[in-house]
C-alpha positions, 0 to 999 in steps of 0.5 A, spaced: 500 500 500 502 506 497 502 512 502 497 516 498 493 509 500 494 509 506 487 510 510 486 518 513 484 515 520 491 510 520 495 517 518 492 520 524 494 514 528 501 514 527 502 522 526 499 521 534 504 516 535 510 520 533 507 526 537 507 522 542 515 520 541 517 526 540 513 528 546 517 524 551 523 525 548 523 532 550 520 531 556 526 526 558 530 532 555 527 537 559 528 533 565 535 531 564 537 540 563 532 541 569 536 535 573 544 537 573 541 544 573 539 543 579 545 541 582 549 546 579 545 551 583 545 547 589 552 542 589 551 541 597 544 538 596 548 530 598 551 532 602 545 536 606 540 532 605 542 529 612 541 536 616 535 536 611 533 529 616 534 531 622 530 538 621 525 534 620 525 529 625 526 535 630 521 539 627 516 535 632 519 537 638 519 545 638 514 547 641 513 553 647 519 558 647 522 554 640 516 554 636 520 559 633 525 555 630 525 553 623 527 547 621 531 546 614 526 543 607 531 544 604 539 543 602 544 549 605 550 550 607 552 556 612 557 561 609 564 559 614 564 564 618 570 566 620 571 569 627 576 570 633 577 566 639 578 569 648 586 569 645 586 572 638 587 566 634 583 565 627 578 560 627 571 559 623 566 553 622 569 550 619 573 548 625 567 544 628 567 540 622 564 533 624 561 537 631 554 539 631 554 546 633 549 551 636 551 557 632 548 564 637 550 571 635 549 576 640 550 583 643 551 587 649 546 593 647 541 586 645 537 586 651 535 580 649 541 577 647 543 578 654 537 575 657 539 569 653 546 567 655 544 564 661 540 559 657 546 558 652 551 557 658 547 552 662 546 548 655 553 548 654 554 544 661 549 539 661 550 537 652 557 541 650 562 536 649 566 532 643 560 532 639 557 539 640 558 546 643 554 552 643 559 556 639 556 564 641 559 569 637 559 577 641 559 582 635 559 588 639 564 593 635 566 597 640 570 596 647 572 589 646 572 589 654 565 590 655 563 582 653 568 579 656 566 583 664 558 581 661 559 574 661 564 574 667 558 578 671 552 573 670 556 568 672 557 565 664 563 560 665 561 554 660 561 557 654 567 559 650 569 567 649 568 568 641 568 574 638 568 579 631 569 586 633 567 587 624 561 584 625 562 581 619 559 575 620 552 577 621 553 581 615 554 574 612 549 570 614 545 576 612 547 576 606 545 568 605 538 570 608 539 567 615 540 573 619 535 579 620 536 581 627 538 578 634 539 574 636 540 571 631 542 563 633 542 557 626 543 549 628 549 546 624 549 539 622 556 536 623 557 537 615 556 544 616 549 544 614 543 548 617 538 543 621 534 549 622 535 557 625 532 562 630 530 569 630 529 571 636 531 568 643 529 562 647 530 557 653 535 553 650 536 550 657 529 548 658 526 541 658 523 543 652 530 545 649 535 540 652 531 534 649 530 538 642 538 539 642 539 533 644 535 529 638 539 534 633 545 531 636 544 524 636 545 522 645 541 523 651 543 528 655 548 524 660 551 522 655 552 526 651 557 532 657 564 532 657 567 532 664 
């Protein structure tokens, strides 16, 4: 049978079949571009795909004072932001590679950073050790002093002395979106990644808040303190 023979409805039939070919030879196309696209735009999304889990997994358990907290949907690393430690020296996320880290950025003239302190000093001694720490980062940009005679006056005595006298941290995770005000506090999985992040202050030392840090960690509380 010659094409000119060929019946008008079997033309349709195969003009459909190709079309439908086609369709899902672009289809496929589309997906394939769309795909490494979005890993080109987001290239840490394997490896914070596990803070993404714990994010989830936590999400349940932040009520009252944590409600505010905002879990990870979605793969992010944090900027490693660089800082200085009580002498000096250089240090930046990075450092705490392998850790889980509770990461607070506070003030002298915040009032609510200064209320909060305590919180973060007490969840540093019940879970600070080997495998978290709260890592607060003083941003005031002047008179070094003032934050250190702060914290010596409240009785802190747990937690690590960091500090930028730039601010620049803060800038920083501004700029990525993660910090409007403060305090400003993120919770980093161990690959550097966010799990979730808090605008504003909270009883981190609460019952509430102890056992939402410790399911992000992985250990109960008494066996996650270093002694």
């Amino acid at each position: 049978m010659t094409e000119q023979s060929v019946p008008p409805r079997d033309k349709i039939r195969r003009w459909r079949l190709l079309s439908a070919v086609a369709a899902i030879g672009i289809a496929a196309g589309l997906a394939g571009v769309y795909g490494i696209a979005h890993l080109r735009s987001n290239p840490d999304a394997a490896a914070c795909a596990p803070a993404v889990k714990i994010g989830q997994h936590i999400a349940p358990l932040a009520q009252g004072e944590l409600a505010a907290l905002t879990v990870a949907h979605t793969p992010f690393r944090v900027p490693n932001i660089a800082f200085k430690d009580a002498e000096g020296h250089d240090r930046s996320l990075a450092d705490w590679h392998g850790r889980t880290v509770l990461l607070n950025l506070w003030a002298t003239w915040c009032v609510p950073c200064r209320r909060e302190m305590p919180a973060l000093d007490k969840l540093q001694s019940e879970l600070g050790g080997t495998g978290f720490e709260v890592v607060a980062v003083n941003i005031n940009t002047r008179d070094p002093q003032k934050p250190r005679a702060f914290l010596k006056e409240i009785g802190v005595t747990h937690l690590a002395y960091y500090s930028d006298e730039s601010a620049k941290v803060f800038q920083s995770l501004k700029l990525a979106g993660k910090a409007f005000g403060m305090p400003t506090t993120l919770l980093v999985g161990r690959s550097g990644c966010e799990i979730g992040e808090m605008a504003g202050p909270a009883e981190w030392s609460s019952p509430t808040g102890v056992k939402l840090v410790s399911a992000a960690i992985g250990a109960a509380p008494n066996t996650a303190r270093e002694n």
